[in-house]
N, C-alpha and C positions, 0 to 999 in steps of 0.2 A: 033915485038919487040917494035916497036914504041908504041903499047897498052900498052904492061905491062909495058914499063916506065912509060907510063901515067898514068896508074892503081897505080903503085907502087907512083908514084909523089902525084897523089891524097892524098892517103893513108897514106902520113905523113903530107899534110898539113891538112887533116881533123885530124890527130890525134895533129897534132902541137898547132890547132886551139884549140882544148878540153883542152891541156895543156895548152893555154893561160887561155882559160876563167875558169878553175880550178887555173891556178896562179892570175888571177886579183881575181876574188873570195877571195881565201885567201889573198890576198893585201886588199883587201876592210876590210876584218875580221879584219883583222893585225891594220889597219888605227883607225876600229871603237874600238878597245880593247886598244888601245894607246892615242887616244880619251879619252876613258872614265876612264884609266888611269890616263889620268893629270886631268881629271875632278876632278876623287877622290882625288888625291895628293891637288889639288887646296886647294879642302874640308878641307883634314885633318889639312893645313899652316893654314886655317881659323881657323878653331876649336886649333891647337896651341897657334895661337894669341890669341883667343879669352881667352884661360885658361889661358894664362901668364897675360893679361890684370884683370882678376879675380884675380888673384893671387896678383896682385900689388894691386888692388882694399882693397882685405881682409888685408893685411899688412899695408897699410894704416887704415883702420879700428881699426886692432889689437892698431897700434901706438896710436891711437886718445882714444883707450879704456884705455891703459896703461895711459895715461895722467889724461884723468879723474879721473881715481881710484885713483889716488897721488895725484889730486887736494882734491879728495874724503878725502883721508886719513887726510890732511893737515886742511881742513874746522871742521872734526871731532876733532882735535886734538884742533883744535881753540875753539871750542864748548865745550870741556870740561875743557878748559883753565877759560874758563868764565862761568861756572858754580861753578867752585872754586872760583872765582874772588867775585859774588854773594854770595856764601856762608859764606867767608870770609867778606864784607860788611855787610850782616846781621847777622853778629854772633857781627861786630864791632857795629852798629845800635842799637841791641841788649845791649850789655853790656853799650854805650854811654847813652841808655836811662835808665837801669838800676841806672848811677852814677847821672842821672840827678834825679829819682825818692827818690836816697839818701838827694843829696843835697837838693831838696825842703824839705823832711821831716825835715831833719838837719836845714835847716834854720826857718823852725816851730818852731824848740822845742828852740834856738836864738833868734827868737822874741822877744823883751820887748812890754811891753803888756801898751797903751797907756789909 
C-alpha cells in the first residue's frame, strides 16, 4: 500500500510539476505580450505627440501664411495707390509744362522788339 501511495504521490507531483512549468511558460508569454504591449502603446503616445506637435506646427504656419497674404494684399493696394499717385503727377507735369509752353510763346508774340 505504502507503493502505490508513493506511486500515486509521485504521480501528481510530476504531473503538478508540468502544470507549473506549462503555467510559468504561459506567465512568461503573458509577461512578454504585456511587455510588448506597453512597448507599442509607448510607440503610439509618441506617434500621438508627435502628430499634435505637427499639427501645432502647421497652424502656426497656416497663421504666419494668413498674415503675409494681408501684408500681401495691403503692399499691392499700396502699389497701386501709387501708380495713380504717378499718373496723376504726370498728367499734372504734363499739362504745367504744356501752360508753360503757351506762356513763352504768348510772351514771344508781347515782345516789343528793341
Amino acid at each position: 500500500m505504502r507503493k502505490k501511495f508513493l506511486a500515486l504521490s509521485l504521480a501528481v507531483i510530476v504531473s503538478a510539476a508540468q502544470v507549473m512549468t506549462v503555467s510559468a511558460s504561459k506567465q512568461e508569454q503573458l509577461q512578454q505580450q504585456q511587455a510588448a504591449q506597453a512597448e507599442t502603446s509607448a510607440q503610439l503616445d509618441n506617434a500621438k505627440a508627435e502628430i499634435d506637435d505637427l499639427e501645432t506646427k502647421k497652424n502656426q504656419i497656416t497663421g504666419e501664411i494668413d498674415d503675409l497674404d494681408a501684408q500681401l494684399v495691403v503692399t499691392m493696394a499700396s502699389v497701386e495707390n501709387l501708380k495713380n499717385e504717378i499718373a496723376e503727377k504726370q498728367t499734372e507735369i504734363e499739362d504745367t509744362q504744356k501752360k508753360l509752353s503757351d506762356a513763352q510763346a504768348d510772351e514771344k508774340t508781347y515782345q516789343i522788339p528793341l
